[in-house]
VOTORLUM-93765 format. One line per field, with one value per residue (C-alpha): residue number from 1; residue in three letters; x negated, y negated, z negated. Coordinates in Angstrom, 1 decimal. Layout:
VOTORLUM-93765
n	c(NUM, ...)
res	c(ALA, ...)
c1	c(X, ...)
c2	c(Y, ...)
c3	c(Z, ...)
END
This chain:
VOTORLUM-93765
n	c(1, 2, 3, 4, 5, 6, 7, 8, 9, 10, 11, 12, 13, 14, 15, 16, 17, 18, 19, 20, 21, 22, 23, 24, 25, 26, 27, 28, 29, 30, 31, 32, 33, 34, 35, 36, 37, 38, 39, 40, 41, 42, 43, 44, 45, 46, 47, 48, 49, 50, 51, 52, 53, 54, 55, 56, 57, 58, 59, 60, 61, 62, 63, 64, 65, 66, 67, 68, 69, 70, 71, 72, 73, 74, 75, 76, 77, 78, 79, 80, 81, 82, 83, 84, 85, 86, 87, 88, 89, 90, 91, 92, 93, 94, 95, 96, 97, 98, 99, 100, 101, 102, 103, 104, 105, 106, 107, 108, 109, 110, 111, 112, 113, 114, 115, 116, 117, 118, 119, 120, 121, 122, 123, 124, 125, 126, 127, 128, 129, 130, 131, 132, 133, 134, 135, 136, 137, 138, 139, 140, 141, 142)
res	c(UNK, UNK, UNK, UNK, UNK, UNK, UNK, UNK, UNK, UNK, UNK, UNK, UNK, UNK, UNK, UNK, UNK, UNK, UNK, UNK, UNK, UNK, UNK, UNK, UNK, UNK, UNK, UNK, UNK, UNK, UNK, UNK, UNK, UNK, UNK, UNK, UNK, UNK, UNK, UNK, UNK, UNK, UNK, UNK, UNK, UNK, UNK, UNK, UNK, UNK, UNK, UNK, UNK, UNK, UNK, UNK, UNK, UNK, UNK, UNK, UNK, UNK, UNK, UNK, UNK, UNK, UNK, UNK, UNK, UNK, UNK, UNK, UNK, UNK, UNK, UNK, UNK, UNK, UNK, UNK, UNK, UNK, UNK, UNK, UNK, UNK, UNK, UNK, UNK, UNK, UNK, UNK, UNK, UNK, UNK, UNK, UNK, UNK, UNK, UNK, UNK, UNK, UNK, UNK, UNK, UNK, UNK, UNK, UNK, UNK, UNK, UNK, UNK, UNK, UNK, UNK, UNK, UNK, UNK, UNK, UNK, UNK, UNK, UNK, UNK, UNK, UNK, UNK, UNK, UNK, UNK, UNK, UNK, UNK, UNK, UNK, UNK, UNK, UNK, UNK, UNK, UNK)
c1	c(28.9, 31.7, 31.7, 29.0, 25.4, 25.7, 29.1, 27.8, 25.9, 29.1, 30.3, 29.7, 26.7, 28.3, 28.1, 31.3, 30.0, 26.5, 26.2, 22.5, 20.8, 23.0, 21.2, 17.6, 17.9, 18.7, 17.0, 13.5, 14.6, 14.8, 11.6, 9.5, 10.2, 9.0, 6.3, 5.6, 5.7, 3.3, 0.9, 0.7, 0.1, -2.4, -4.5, -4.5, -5.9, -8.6, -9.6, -9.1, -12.6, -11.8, -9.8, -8.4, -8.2, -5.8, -4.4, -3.7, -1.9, 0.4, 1.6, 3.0, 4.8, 6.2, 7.5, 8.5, 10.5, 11.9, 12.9, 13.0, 16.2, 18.1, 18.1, 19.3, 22.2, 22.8, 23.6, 25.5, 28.2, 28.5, 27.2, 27.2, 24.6, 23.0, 22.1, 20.7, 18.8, 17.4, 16.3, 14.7, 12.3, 11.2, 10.9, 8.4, 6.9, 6.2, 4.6, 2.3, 1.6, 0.1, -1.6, -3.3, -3.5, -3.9, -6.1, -8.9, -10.8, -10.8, -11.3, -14.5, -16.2, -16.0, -17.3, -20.2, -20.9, -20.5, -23.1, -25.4, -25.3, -26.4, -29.4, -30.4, -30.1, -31.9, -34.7, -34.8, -35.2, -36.9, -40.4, -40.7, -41.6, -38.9, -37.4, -39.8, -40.5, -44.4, -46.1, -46.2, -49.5, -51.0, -49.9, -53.0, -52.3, -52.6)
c2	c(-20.8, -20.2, -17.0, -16.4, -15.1, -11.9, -11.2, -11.8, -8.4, -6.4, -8.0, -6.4, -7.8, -9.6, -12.4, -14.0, -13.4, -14.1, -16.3, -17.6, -14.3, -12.0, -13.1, -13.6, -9.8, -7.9, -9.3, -9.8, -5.8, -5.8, -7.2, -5.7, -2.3, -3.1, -5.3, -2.2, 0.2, -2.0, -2.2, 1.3, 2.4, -0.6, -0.2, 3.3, 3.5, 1.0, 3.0, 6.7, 7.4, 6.4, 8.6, 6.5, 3.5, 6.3, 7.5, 4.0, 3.2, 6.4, 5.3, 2.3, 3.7, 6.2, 3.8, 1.2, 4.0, 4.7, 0.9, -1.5, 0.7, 1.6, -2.3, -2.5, 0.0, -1.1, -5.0, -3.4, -1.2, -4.0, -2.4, -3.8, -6.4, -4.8, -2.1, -4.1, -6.1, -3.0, -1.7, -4.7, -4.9, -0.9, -1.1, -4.2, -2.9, 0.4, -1.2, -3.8, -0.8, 1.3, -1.4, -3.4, -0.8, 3.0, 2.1, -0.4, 1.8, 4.3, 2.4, 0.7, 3.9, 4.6, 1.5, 2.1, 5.5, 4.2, 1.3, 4.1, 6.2, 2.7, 2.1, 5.3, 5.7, 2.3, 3.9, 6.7, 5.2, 2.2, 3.2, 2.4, 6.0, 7.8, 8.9, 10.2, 14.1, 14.5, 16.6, 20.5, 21.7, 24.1, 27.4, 30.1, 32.5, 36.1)
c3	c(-12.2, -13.5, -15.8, -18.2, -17.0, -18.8, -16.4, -13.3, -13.7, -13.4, -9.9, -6.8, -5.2, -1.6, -0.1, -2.3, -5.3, -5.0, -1.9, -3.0, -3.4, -0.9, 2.5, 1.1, -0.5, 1.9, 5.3, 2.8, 2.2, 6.1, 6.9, 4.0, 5.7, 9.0, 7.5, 5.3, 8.7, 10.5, 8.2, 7.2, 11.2, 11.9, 8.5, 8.8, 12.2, 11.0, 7.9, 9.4, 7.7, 4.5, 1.8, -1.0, 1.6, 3.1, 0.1, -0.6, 1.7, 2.0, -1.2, -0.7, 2.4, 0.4, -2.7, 0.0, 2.1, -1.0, -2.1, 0.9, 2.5, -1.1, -1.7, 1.5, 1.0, -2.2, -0.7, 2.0, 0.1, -2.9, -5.5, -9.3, -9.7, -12.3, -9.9, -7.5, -9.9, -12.1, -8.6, -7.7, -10.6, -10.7, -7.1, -7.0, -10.2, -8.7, -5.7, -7.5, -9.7, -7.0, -5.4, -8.4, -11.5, -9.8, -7.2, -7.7, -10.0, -6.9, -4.8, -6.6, -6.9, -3.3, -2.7, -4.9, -3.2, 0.0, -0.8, -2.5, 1.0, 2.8, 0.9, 1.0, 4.5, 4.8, 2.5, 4.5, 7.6, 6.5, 8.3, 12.4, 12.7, 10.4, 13.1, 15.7, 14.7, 14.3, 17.4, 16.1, 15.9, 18.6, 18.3, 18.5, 21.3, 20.6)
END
C-alpha cells in the first residue's frame, strides 16, 4: 500500500491495482448468478403452490439479475473503485433487504393461514365417518 486509503477509490478496479480483490469480485459475481439462476428454477418448481414463497423468490432474481452482471461489467471495463465498491454495498444491501426485512412478515402470515387451513381440515375430518355421505332417505313414489 503505497498511496493513502482514501486514493485507492479513484483507480480503476483491475487486476494491477487491486490484485487482492480483483479475482475474488468478479468470479464470486460469476457464480452468485448461476447460484442465483439455480436456485430460483429449483425452489420455484418446489413451491409452485405457494405465492409469497414465489414472490420471494422473483425478487431476488430480479435484484441479483440486476447486481451479480453490473459488478461483473463494472470489474471487466475497470471502472473507478468507488463504483465498484458503492455498487457492492446497495447491491448486497438490497438483497438481504428483500430476503430478511420485506418478506418474513409475509411470509409468517401465510404460514399462520396455512397452519389454520390444517387444523381445520383436521377438525373437519377428525370423525372415522366425516367423510362417508349419509344414505338419503327413501323417496315416496307418486
Amino acid at each position: 500500500m503505497t498511496l493513502p486509503p482514501w486514493e485507492y477509490l479513484f483507480l480503476p478496479f483491475n487486476g494491477q491495482n487491486f490484485h487482492d480483490l480483483f479475482n475474488p469480485i468478479w468470479i464470486a459475481s460469476l457464480v452468485g448468478l448461476a447460484a442465483l439462476l439455480v436456485l430460483y428454477v429449483v425452489r420455484t418448481r418446489q413451491l409452485r403452490r405457494h405465492g409469497p414463497y414465489l414472490e420471494l423468490y422473483e425478487w431476488l432474481l430480479w435484484a441479483g439479475l440486476i447486481f451479480f452482471p453490473l459488478v461483473f461489467i463494472e470489474a471487466l471495463f475497470a471502472f473507478e473503485f468507488w463504483i465498484v465498491l458503492i455498487s457492492l454495498v446497495i447491491g448486497c444491501g438490497v438483497l438481504l433487504w428483500v430476503r430478511f426485512v420485506r418478506f418474513p412478515p409475509l411470509l409468517d402470515a401465510y404460514e399462520k393461514q396455512l397452519a389454520k387451513a390444517r387444523y381445520l381440515s383436521l377438525k373437519k375430518y377428525a370423525h372415522p365417518e366425516a367423510t362417508i355421505r349419509p344414505r338419503a332417505s327413501r323417496r315416496r313414489r307418486r
